[in-house]
N, C-alpha and C positions, 0 to 999 in steps of 0.2 A: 409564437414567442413574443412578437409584439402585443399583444393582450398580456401577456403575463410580463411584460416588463413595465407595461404599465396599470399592474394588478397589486405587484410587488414593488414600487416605488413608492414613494410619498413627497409629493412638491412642496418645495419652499415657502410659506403661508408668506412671508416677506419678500417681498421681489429685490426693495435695497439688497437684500443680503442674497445673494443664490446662492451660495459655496457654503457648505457646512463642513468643515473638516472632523477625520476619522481621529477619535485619541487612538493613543498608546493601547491605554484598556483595552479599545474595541476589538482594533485592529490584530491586537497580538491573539487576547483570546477568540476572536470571532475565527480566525485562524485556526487554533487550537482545539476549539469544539467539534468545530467540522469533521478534521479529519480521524477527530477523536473516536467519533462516531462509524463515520465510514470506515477504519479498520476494526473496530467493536464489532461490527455485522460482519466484517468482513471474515475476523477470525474464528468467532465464533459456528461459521460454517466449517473452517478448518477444524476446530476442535473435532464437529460431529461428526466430518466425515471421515475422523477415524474414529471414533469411538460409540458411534451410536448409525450414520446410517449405511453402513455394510451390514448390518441386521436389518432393519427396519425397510431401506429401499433395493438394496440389491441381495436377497438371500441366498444363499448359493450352497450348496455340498463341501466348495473347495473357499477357503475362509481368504486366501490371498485373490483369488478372485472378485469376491466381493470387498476387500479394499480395494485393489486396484479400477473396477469398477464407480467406487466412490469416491475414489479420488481423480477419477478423469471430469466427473463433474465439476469437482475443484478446479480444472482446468478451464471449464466453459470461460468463467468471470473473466477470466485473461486474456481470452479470445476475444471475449466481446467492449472488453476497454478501450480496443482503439476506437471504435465504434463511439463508443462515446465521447475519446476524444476529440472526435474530427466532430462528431455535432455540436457536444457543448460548448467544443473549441473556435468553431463557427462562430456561434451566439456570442461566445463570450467574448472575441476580438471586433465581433459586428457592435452589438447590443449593450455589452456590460457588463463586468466581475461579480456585481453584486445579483443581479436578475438570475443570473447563470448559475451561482452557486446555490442559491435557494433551489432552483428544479435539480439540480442534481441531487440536495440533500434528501428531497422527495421521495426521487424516484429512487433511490439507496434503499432508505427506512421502508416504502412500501413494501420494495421486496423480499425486503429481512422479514418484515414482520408476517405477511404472506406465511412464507417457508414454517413458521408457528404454527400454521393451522391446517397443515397438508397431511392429507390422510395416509397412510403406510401402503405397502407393496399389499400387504395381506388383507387391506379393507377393497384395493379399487384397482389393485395388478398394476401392468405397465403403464396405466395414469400417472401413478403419483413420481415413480421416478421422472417421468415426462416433465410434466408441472414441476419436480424440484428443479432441474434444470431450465427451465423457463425461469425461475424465480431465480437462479442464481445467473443466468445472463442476465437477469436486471442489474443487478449485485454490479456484476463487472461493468455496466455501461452507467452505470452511476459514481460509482468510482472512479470510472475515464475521466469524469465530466469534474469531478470535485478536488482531487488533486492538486491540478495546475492549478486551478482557481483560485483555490487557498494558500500555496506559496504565491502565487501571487499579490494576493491581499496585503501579506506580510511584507515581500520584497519591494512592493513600486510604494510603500510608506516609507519607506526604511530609509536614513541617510548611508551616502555613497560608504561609509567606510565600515559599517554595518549590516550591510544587506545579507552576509553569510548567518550574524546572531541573527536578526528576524526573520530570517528564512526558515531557522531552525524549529520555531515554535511550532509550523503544521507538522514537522517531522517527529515532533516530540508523540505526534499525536498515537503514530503507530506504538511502542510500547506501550503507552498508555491505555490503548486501547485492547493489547495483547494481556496485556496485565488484568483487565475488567474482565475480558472473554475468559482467560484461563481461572483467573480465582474466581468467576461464576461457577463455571463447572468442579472447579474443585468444591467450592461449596457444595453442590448440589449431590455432587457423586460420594460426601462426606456425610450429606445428612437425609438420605433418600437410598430407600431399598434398591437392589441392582434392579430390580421388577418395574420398579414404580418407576425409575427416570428413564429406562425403555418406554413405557408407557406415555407418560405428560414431561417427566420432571425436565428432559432436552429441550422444550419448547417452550419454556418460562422465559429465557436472556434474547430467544428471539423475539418474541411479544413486546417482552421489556424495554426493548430498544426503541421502541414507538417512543419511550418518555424520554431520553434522549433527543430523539430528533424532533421534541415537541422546543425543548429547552434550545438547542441550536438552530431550527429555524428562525424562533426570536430574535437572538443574537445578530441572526445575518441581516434578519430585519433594518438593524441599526442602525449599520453601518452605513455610508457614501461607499459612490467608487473611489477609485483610488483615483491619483493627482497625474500619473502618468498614463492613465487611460483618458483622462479629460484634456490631457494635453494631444493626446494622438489623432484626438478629431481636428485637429488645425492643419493635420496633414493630410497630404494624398489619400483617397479612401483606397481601401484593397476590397475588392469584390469580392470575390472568394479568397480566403486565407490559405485554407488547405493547397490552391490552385500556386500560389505565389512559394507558400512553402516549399512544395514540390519542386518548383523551378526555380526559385532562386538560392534554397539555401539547404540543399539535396545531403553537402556532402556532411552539414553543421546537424541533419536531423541523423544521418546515417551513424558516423561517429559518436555522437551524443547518446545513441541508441547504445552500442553495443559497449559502451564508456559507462555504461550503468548495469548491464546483463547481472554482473558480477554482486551488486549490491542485491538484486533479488534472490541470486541462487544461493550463496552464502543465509541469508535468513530462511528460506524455506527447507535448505537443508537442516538448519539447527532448531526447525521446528516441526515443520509437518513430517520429514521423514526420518529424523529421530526419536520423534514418540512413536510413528510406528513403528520404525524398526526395534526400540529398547522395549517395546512394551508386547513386542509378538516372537522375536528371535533372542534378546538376552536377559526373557527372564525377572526386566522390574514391572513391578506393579505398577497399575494408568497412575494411581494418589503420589506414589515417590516420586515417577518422574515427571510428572505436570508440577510437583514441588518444586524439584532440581531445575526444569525450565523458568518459573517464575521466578524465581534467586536469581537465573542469569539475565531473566530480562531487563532490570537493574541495572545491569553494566550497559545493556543497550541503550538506558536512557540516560544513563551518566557520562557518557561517552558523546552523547549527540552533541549536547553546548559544548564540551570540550573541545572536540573539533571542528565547529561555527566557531569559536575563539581565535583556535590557529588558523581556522580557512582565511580570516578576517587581515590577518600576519601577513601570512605568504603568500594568497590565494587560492582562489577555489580547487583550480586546477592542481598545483605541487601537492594540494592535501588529500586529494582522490588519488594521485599516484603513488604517495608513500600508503595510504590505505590500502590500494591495491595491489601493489607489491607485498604487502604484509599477510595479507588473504592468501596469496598464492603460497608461499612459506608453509600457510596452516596448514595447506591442503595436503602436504606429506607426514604431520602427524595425525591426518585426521584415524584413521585405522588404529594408529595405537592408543590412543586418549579413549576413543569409544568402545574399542574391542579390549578393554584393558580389564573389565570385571571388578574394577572398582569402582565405587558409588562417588569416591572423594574425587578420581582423576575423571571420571565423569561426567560430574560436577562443573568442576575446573577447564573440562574441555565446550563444555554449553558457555560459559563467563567469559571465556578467550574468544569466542566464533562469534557471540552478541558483543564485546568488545569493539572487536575489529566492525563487526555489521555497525555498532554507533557512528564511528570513525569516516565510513564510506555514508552514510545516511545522512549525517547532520549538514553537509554544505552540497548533498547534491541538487538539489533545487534549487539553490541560490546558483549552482554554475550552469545548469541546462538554460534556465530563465538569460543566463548573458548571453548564450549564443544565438539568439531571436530579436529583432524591432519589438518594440512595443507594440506594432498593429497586427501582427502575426503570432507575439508570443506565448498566449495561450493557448493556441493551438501547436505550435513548436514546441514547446514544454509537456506539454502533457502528451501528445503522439511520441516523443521521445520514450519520455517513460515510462507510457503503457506498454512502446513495441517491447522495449525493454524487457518490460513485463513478461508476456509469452518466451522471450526468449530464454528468458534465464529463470520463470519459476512455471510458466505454465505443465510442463511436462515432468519439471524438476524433482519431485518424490517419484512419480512412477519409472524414472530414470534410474534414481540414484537406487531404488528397490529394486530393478532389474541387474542391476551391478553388481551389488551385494550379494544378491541371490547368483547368479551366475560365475561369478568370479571369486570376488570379496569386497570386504569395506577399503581394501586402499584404494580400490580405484574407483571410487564414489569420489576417496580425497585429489586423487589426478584427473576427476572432471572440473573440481572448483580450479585445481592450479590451471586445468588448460584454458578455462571460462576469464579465468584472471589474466591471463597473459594475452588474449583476446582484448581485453579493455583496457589493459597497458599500452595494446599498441596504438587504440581509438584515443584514450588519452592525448597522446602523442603527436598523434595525427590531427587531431581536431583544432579547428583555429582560434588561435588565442585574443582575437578579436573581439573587444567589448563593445555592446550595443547600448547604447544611452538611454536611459532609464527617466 
């Protein structure tokens, strides 16, 4: 890492001057690109593995088998983000925001791009499934690593009464980047034989994403560190972060964890296991409803600065709690909105679920990042919300598709309210204690 931080640096040709300060520009979009990117690879794995590798890597007799089989893959990435939270988060509390985000952005797009040129179950057998899941544990430990990093960038620029709007810009990145993944594949599946995009046409947005991460490494290039990481070196150093974390601020990562579950499970509901379930048990076709989810993605990203505006009001805190509470609410119409048979209440019920998901998304990085030092808090931020992660999406479609199947969809919608009322009480309990920035 120390070779690559000073691989990826560039010294001051001026000594008078050492400090080059990050604009507005950089900082917001350098932010923005990132994670733009990182959920770009990241969904577009979601796409495929409902719609394309239950054929191609797990073939099977029995057709819910091989989703569920491909959708435990989906799960790897979330397993392996803590993983790369505690490394990147390491580097990145030791070394610097700016070294750290660049090898995460790396080692991300490597392995998206990877996953483009991997051979099917029918050319090389149990290989390839192997390797795909190798390729998408990259996925997840690159994502550990770029997250925190990137609210970061945004948050330790930002003036005090702001930090929830600049927070928001890495956040913006996820629809954004759900938006590029989904209307890829709707392109593709719109102007490409069913034949041909089993064939190559799936592996074009993974390829492509290399251009991507050609354009956003530049960017990160740009950038300085941030002003509240140059100030942290005048402090005590922390030898190992993760070691400190653990011990002193146990009960700020525990809380913060499960104060976010809900933010995950709520989006993977309204995405990975709603296309599978409307598009294998009620009947719409992949093109309507990958339409009907990109319509609500929308309210996803309209909703984000909306509630970075009011987080900025009331705080971070009061505004995860009325979100959260609000989610819970949903969860007892989720069955009738979905199982309703209509396209319009449908519709309206994907726009309500990405709504409330803006709502709980746009100021959660800005309030994980307050309950962390600055010498720890890349690492505290991002193991927050990668455990996060597993908790509340790793398992989360092949959950809520055992439910459905077993029972029915309401109580798909009484595991988001019980997940919700879980973070209600982390909320609550977590201390409201701001660390100085």
């Amino acid at each position: 890492m120390a070779f690559l931080q000073k691989y990826f640096s560039f010294p001051m040709k001026n000594n008078a001057n050492p400090k080059k300060e990050n604009s507005l520009k950089h900082v917001l979009f350098g932010s923005l690109i990132g994670t733009t990117i990182e959920f770009f690879d990241f969904y577009i794995y979601a796409n495929a593995a409902v719609l394309v590798f239950p054929q191609l890597f797990f073939p099977s007799a029995d057709s819910t088998n091989s989703v569920l089989l491909s959708l435990a893959t989906f799960s790897i990435a979330f397993l392996s983000r803590p993983l790369g939270s505690a490394v990147f988060g390491h580097y990145g509390d030791k070394v610097g925001r700016k070294t750290t985000l660049v090898i995460a952005l790396l080692t991300m797009g490597i392995s998206t791009v990877s996953i483009g040129f991997l051979p099917s179950y029918a050319s090389i057998g149990i290989a390839a499934p192997l390797l795909l899941m190798l390729c998408r544990f990259g996925q997840g430990v690159g994502l550990g690593g770029e997250w925190g990093g990137a609210v970061l960038l945004a948050i330790e620029n930002a003036p005090p009464n702001k930090r929830a709007w600049y927070g928001m810009f890495p956040q913006l990145g996820a629809p954004i980047g759900l938006l590029l993944s989904g209307g890829t594949f709707l392109i593709l599946t719109d102007t490409m034989s069913a034949e041909a995009f089993l064939d190559y046409g799936w592996r074009i947005p993974f390829i492509a994403s290399s251009l991507l991460v050609v354009v956003g490494f530049y960017i990160r290039l740009k950038i300085t560190e941030t002003p509240a990481f140059e100030n942290s070196k005048k402090e005590e150093e922390v030898k190992i972060p993760f070691l400190t974390l653990l011990k002193f601020y146990k009960n700020q990562l525990i809380f913060g964890t499960f104060a976010a579950v809900t933010t995950f499970l709520v989006f993977y509901l309204m995405t990975v296991f709603t296309l599978s379930w409307a598009t294998s048990d009620l009947g719409y076709s992949k093109r309507d409803f990958l339409l009907m989810q990109l319509f609500s993605v929308l309210f996803f990203a309209l909703f984000i600065p909306v509630s970075a505006l009011i987080a900025d009001r009331i705080g971070r805190r009061k505004m995860l709690i009325y979100a959260t509470t609000a989610i819970a609410l949903f969860g007892f119409v989720f069955s009738f909105f979905l199982n309703s048979g209509s396209p319009v209440l449908v519709t309206l019920f994907l726009c309500v679920g990405m709504a409330l998901m803006g709502f709980t998304y746009g100021p959660l990085g800005t309030f994980l990042s307050e309950l962390f030092p600055t010498n720890i808090r890349y690492s505290g931020t991002s193991l927050a919300f990668n455990m996060a992660g597993i908790l509340g999406a790793a398992f989360a479609p092949m959950i809520a598709i055992w439910l459905a199947t077993h029972y029915s969809l309401t109580y798909v919608g009484f595991y988001l309210t019980a997940a919700s009322c879980i973070s209600l009480f982390s909320l609550l309990m977590v201390s409201k204690k701001e660390h100085k920035f």
